[in-house]
C-alpha positions in Angstrom: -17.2 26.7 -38.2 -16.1 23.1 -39.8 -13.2 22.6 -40.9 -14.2 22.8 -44.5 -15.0 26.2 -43.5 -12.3 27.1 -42.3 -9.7 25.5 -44.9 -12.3 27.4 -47.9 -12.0 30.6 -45.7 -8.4 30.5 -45.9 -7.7 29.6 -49.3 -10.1 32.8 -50.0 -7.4 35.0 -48.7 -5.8 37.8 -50.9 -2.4 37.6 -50.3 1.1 38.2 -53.0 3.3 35.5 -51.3 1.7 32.4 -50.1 3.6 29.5 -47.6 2.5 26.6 -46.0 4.2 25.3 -42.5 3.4 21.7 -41.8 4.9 18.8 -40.0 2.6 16.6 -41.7 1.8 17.6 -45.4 0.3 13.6 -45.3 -2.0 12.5 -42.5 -4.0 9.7 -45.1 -2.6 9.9 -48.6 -1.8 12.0 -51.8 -4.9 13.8 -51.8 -4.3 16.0 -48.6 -1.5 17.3 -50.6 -4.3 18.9 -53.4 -5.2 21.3 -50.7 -1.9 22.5 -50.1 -1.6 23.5 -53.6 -5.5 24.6 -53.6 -4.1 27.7 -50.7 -0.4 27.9 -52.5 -2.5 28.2 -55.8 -0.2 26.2 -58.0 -1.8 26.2 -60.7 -1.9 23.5 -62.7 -2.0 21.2 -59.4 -4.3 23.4 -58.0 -7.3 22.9 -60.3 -8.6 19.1 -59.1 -9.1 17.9 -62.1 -5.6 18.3 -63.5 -4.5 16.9 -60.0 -6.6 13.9 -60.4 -5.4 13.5 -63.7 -1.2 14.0 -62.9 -1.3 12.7 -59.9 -4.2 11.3 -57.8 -5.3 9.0 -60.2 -1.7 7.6 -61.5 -1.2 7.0 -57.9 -4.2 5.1 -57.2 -3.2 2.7 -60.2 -0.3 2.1 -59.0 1.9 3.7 -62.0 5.0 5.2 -61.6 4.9 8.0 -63.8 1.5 9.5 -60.7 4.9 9.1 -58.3 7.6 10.4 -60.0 5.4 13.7 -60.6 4.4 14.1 -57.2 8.1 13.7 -56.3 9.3 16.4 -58.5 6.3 18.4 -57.6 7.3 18.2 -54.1 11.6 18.8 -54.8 10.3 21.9 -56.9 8.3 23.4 -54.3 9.0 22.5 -50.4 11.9 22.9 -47.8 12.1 19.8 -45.8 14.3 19.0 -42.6 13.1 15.5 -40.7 14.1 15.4 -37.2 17.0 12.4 -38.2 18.9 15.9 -39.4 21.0 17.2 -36.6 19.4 20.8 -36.3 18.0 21.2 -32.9 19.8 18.8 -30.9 17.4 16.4 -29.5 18.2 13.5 -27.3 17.5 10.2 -28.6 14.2 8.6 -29.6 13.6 5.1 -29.5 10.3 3.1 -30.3 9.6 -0.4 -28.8 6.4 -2.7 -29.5 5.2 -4.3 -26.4 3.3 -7.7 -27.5 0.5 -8.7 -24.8 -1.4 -12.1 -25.6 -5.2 -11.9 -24.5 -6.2 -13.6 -21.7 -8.4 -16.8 -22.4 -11.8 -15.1 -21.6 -10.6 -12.1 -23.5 -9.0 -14.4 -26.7 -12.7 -16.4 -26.6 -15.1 -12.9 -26.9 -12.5 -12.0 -29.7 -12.6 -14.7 -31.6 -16.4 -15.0 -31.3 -16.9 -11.0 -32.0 -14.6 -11.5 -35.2 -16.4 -14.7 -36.5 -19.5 -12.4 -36.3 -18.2 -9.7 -37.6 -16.9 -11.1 -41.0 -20.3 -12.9 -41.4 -21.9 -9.4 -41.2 -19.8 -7.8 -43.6 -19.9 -10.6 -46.2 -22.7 -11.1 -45.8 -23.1 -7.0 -46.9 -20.7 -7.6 -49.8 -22.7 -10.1 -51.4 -25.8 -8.2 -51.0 -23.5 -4.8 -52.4 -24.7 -2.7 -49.3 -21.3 -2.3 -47.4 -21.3 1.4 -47.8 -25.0 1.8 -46.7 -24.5 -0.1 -43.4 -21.4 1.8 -42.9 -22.2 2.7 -39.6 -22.6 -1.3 -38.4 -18.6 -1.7 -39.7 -17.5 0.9 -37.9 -19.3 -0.5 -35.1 -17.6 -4.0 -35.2 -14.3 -2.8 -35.5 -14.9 -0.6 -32.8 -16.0 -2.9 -30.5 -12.9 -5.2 -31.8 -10.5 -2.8 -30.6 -12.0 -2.3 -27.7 -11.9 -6.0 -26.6 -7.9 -5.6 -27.5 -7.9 -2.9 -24.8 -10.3 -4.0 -21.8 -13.5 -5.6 -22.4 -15.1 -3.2 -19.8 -14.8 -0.7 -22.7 -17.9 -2.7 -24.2 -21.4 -3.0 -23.6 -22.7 -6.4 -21.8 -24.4 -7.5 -24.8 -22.3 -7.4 -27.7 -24.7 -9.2 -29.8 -26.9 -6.0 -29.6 -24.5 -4.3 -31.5 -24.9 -6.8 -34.4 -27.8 -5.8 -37.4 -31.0 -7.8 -37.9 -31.6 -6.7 -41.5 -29.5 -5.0 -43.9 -31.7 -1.9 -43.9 -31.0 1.0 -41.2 -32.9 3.9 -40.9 -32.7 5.7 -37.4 -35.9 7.5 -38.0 -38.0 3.8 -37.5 -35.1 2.6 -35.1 -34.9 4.6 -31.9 -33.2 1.5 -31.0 -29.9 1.8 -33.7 -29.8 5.4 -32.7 -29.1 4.7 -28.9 -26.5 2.7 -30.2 -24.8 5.3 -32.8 -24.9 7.6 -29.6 -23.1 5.0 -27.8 -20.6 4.4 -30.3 -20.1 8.4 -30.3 -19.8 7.9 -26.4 -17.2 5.0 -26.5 -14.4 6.3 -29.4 -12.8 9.3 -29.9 -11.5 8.4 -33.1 -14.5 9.6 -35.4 -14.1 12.0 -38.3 -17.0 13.7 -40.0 -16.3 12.2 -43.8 -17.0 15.5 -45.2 -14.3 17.4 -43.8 -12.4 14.4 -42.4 -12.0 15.7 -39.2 -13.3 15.4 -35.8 -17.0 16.7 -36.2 -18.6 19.7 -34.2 -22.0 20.1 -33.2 -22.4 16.0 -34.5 -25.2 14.7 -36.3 -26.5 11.7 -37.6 -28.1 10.9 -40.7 -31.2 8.6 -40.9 -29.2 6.3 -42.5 -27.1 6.2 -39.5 -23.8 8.0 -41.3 -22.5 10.4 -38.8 -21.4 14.2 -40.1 -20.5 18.4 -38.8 -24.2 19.6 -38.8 -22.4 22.2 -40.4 -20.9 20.5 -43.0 -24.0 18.0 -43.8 -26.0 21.1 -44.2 -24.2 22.2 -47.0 -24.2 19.0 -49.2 -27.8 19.5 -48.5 -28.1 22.6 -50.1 -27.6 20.8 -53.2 -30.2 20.2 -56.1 -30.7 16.6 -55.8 -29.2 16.4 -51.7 -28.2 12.6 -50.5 -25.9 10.8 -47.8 -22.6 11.2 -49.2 -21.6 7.8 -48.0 -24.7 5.6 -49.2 -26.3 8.3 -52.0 -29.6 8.0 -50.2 -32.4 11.1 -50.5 -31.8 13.1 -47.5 -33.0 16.4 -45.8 -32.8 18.0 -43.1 -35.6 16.4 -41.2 -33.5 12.8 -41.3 -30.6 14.4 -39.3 -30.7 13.9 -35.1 -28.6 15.7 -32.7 -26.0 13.3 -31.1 -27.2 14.9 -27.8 -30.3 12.7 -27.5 -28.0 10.4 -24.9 -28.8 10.4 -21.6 -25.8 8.9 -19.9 -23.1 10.4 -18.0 -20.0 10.2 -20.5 -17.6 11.7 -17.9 -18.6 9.0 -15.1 -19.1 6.0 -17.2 -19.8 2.8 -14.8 -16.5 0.8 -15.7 -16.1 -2.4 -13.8 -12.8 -2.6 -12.0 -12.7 -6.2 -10.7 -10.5 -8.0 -13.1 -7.5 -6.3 -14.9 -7.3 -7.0 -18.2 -3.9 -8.3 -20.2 -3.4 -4.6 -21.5 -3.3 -3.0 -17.9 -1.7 -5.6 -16.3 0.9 -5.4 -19.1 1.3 -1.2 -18.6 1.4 -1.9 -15.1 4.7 -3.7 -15.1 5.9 -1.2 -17.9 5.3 1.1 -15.4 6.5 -0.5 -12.4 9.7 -0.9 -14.1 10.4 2.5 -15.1 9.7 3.3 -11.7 12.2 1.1 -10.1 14.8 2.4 -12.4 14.4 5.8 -11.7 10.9 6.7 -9.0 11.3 10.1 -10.5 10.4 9.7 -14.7 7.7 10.9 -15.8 5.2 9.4 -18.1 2.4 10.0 -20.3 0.0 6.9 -21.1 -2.1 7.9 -24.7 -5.5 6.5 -25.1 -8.0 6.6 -27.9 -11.2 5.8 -25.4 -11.9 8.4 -22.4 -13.4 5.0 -20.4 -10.2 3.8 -20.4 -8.3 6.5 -19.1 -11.3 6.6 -16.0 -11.0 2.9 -15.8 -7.0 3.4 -15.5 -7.2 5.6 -12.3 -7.9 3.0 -9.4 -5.1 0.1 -11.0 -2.8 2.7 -10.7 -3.7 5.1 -7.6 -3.3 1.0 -6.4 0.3 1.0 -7.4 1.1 3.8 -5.5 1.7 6.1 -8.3 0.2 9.8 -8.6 -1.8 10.2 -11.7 -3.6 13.5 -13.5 -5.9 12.9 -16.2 -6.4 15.3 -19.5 -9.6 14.1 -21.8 -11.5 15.8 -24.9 -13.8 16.9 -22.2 -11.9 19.5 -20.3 -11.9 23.4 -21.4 -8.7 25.0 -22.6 -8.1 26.2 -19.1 -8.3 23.3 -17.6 -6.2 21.8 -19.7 -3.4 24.4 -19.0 -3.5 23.6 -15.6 -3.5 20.0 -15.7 -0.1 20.3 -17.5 1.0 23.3 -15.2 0.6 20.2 -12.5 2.7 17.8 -14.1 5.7 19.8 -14.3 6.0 19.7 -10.9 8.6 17.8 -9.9 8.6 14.3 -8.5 8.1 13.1 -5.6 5.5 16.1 -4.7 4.4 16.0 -8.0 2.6 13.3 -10.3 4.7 10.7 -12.1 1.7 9.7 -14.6 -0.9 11.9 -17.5 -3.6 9.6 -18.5 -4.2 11.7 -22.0 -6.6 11.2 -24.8 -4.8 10.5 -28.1 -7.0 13.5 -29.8 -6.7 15.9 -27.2 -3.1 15.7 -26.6 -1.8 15.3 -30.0 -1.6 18.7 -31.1 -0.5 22.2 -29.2 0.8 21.5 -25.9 3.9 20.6 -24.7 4.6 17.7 -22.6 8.7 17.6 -22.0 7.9 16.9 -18.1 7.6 13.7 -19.0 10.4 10.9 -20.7 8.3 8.1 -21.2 5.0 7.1 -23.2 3.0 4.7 -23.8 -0.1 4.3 -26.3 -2.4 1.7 -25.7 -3.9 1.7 -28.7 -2.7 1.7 -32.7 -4.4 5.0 -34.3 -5.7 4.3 -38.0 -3.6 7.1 -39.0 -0.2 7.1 -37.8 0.8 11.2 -37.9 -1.9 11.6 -34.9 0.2 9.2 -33.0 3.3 11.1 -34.3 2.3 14.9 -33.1 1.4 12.9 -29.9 4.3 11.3 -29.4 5.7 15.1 -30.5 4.5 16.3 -27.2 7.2 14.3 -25.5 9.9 14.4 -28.2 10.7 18.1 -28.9 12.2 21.3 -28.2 13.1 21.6 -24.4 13.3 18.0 -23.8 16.4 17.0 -21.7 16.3 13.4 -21.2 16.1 10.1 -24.1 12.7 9.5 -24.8 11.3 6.1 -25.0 8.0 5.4 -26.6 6.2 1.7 -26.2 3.4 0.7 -27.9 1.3 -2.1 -26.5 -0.3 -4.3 -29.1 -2.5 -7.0 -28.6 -1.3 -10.1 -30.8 -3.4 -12.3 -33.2 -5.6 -9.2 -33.5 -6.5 -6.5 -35.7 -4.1 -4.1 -34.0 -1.2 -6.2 -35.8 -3.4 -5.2 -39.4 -3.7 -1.7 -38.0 -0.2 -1.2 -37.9 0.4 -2.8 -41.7 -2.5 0.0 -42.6 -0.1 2.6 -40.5 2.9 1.3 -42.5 0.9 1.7 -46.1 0.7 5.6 -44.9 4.0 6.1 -43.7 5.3 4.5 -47.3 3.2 6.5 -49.1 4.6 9.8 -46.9 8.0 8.8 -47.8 7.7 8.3 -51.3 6.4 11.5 -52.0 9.2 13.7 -50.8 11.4 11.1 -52.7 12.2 8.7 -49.4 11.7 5.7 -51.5 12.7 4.2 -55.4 9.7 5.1 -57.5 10.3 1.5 -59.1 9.3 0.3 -56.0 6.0 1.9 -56.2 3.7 -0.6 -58.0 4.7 -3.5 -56.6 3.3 -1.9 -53.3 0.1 -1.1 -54.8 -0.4 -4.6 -56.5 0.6 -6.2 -53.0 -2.2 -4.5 -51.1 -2.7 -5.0 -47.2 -4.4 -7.7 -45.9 -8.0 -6.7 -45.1 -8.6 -5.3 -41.2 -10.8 -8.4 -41.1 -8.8 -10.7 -42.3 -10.9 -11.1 -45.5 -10.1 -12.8 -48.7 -12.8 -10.8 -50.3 -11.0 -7.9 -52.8 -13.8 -6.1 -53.0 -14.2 -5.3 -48.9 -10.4 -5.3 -48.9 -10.7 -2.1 -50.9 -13.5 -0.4 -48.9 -12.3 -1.1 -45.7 -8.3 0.4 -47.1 -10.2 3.2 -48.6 -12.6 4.1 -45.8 -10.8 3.6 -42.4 -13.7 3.6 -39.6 -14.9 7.5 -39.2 -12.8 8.5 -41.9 -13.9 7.6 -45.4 -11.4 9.4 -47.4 -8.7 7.1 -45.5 
C-alpha cells in the first residue's frame, strides 16, 4: 500500500476525538500541514480549497496576512514542547560543520560536470521543457553530489549521463532506461512525486518520471490519464518495472585505490575521537549504499570495528545489527555505517555519542529524526554531530535550501516576526545550480530532485 493509501485510509476513520503526534508537522513546507487538518477534520482548513485560499496561496506570495493565519491556526490548535525546553533532561547537543576542499582531480570533474550541467538545463529553459526532462536534472545533480562525496560513487563515463536531444521516451531508448535504473541503484533519496515518499514496487514512466506502481496506477484511472510531472498521454503499457537491472546493488564494484577528500576528512574525525576516548561510539549517515560498502576497507584499515545497516536488510536483521552495537567497546564495534533513509526513523541508537553525515539531505527533518537516533531518551553522554560539507559546491546551496525549510517550520508555530516574512520570499535562494535564470530558480526551489512538491 502507498503512502497515499495509507494517509486516505486513515483519514477514512470513524472516530469522536481526533489527535495527531508528530515531531515534524513540516518536512517541505505549509502544505504537509493541509493533511493534518484533512485527518483532524478542521473544517474550514480542511477543505483544500479554503486552505489554498487562507493559507497556501498567501504563503506562496509572500504576504503576511497567509502567515499570521497559519500562526494562529497553529496557537489555536497544537501543544508544542521543542527539545531546548528542559523536560526530559537530555545532555547537550552540539552541531559543527566540517568544511573539506576537493582535491584537484576531484575540483576539475566538478567544475566540468557543473559547466555541463547548467548548459543542459538552460538550454531546457529556453526550449520550456525543464519539467519534461525532469529525470535528466535529477540526474545531474545527482551525479554532482556524488562527486562531493567520492567520485567512485559515479559511473566512468559521466558524459553518458548527459541528453542528446530534448526528447526522452524510455520505450525507443532501452539505453536512458539502463540509466534511470542506475540512478535508482546509486541514491536513496528518491520520492515518488505522487505521494512524496520513498516509492514501493517503483516504476518508471516512458517519459522517464519515476512513481509507486501503485500510486501511478491510480492517476491513471483518470478520464484523460497523463505524467503528472510533464502532462504527457500515458497508460499503463509506458510504465517499466525498475527490476529490469541486472547488477548486483548489494556488491557494487567500488574502486578503493585512492581516498577521496571526504574519507580522508572522516578518517581523521574519526581518528580523533578515537584518541580521546578508544571507547565512543559512532554512527556515520549516508545518503548512497556504495558509499557505506566503499567505507568498509578505509576503516577496517584504521583499525576500527565497523557494522553496516542499509535499506537492504529485513527488519530482523536490522534488530540485530543494533543489538551488536550496544556491545561494549573494546569487544564490540566502535562504528555503524547507516543509510540516512533507513536509520532515520524507529530505532534507537544511544550506543553511540558521535555522528557524522556525509552528505546534506534536501530536506533537513530526515537528517533531524536521524540525528534523533543518537540524541534522545536514554542517552547518557553529550552528543556531537559533524557535518562534512564539501566547499564551492552545491552542498553549500543545499544547506541555504535546508535553512528556507527550517524558517518556514519556525514561522509557522510563531518562531519568527511575521514582518519578516516577505522579505524572505522576495529574497529567494540562490539556484542549486548557481543560475541567474528566475524561471529554473523556481522549478528547481519547488521541485527538489525526487521530490516535486519540495
Amino acid at each position: 500500500m502507498s503512502m497515499l493509501s495509507k494517509a486516505a485510509a486513515v483519514t477514512s476513520l470513524n472516530a469522536k476525538r481526533r489527535w495527531v503526534v508528530t515531531g515534524t508537522p513540516i518536512q517541505n513546507g505549509s502544505l504537509d500541514l493541509f493533511s493534518l487538518m484533512a485527518f483532524l477534520r478542521f473544517e474550514p482548513f480542511s477543505i483544500k480549497s479554503y486552505w489554498n485560499s487562507l493559507v497556501q496561496r498567501p504563503l506562496a506570495q509572500g504576504k503576511v496576512t497567509g502567515l499570521s493565519r497559519l500562526q494562529v491556526l497553529m496557537a489555536t490548535i497544537s501543544l508544542r514542547r521543542t527539545k531546548d525546553k528542559d523536560l526530559i533532561g537530555l545532555p547537550p547537543k552540539t552541531i559543527e560543520i566540517c568544511f573539506v576542499e576537493l582535491s584537484a582531480e576531484e575540483r576539475e570533474l566538478y567544475d566540468q560536470m557543473e559547466n555541463e550541467a547548467k548548459s543542459v538545463i538552460e538550454n531546457y529553459i529556453h526550449a520550456n521543457s525543464v519539467t519534461s526532462n525532469y529525470s535528466t536534472v535529477l540526474s545531474l545533480l545527482l551525479r554532482l553530489r556524488q562527486i562531493c562525496t567520492d567520485i567512485a560513487l559515479c559511473p566512468a563515463d559521466l558524459r553518458s549521463f548527459f541528453p542528446s536531444n530534448n526528447i526522452e521516451d524510455v520505450s525507443n531508448n532501452p539505453e536512458l532506461l539502463r540509466k534511470m535504473v542506475s540512478l535508482l541503484q546509486d541514491g536513496e533519496d528518491l520520492d515518488c512525486p505522487i505521494c512524496i515518499s520513498p516509492p514501493n514496487d517503483i516504476v518508471i514512466t516512458c517519459c522517464a518520471h519515476i512513481f509507486c506502481r501503485s500510486c501511478i496506477l491510480k492517476t491513471l484511472k483518470r478520464t484523460k490519464p497523463c505524467c503528472p510531472l510533464c502532462r504527457r498521454p500515458l497508460s499503463e503499457s509506458d510504465l517499466f518495472s525498475s527490476s529490469l537491472e541486472s547488477s548486483d546493488t548489494d556488491n557494487p564494484k567500488v574502486s578503493c585505490s585512492s581516498t577521496s577528500s571526504k574519507v580522508s576528512a572522516l578518517l581523521k574525525l574519526l581518528s580523533a575521537s578515537r584518541d580521546q576516548n578508544p571507547t565512543t561510539k559512532s554512527v556515520v549517515f549516508s545518503q548512497f549504499r556504495k558509499m557505506l560498502i566503499l567505507l568498509e576497507e578505509p576503516l577496517k584499515a584504521a583499525g576500527f570495528k565497523i557494522l553496516r545497516l542499509d535499506g537492504s536488510m529485513n527488519a530482523k536483521r536490522r534488530a540485530q545489527i543494533i543489538q551488536e552495537f550496544e556491545v561494549p567497546a573494546p569487544d564490540g564495534p566502535t562504528i555503524l555505517l547507516a543509510s540516512l533513509k533507513a536509520s532515520g526513523a524507529g530505532i534507537n541508537l544511544t550506543a553511540a555519542s558521535r555522528v557524522y553525515l556525509l552528505e546534506p539531505w534536501w530536506n533537513p527533518a530526515v537528517e533531524e529524526q536521524a540525528m534523533d537516533r543518537v540524541h534522545r531518551i536514554g542517552q547518557k553522554e553529550d552528543v556531537k554531530i559533524v557535518r562534512v560539507i564539501a566547499r564551492n559546491s552545491i552542498e553549500e546551496r543545499i544547506l541555504e535550501l535546508q535553512e528556507k525549510k527550517k524558517t518556514l517550520a519556525r514561522e509557522a508555530f510563531g518562531g519568527r516576526d511575521p514582518k519578516d516574512r516577505k522579505e524572505i520570499s522576495i529574497d529567494d535562494l540562490r539556484t542549486l545550480m548557481s543560475l541567474c535564470n528566475n524561471r529554473c530558480l523556481r522549478f528547481l526551489l519547488g521541485h527538489p530532485p525526487g521530490c516535486p512538491g519540495g
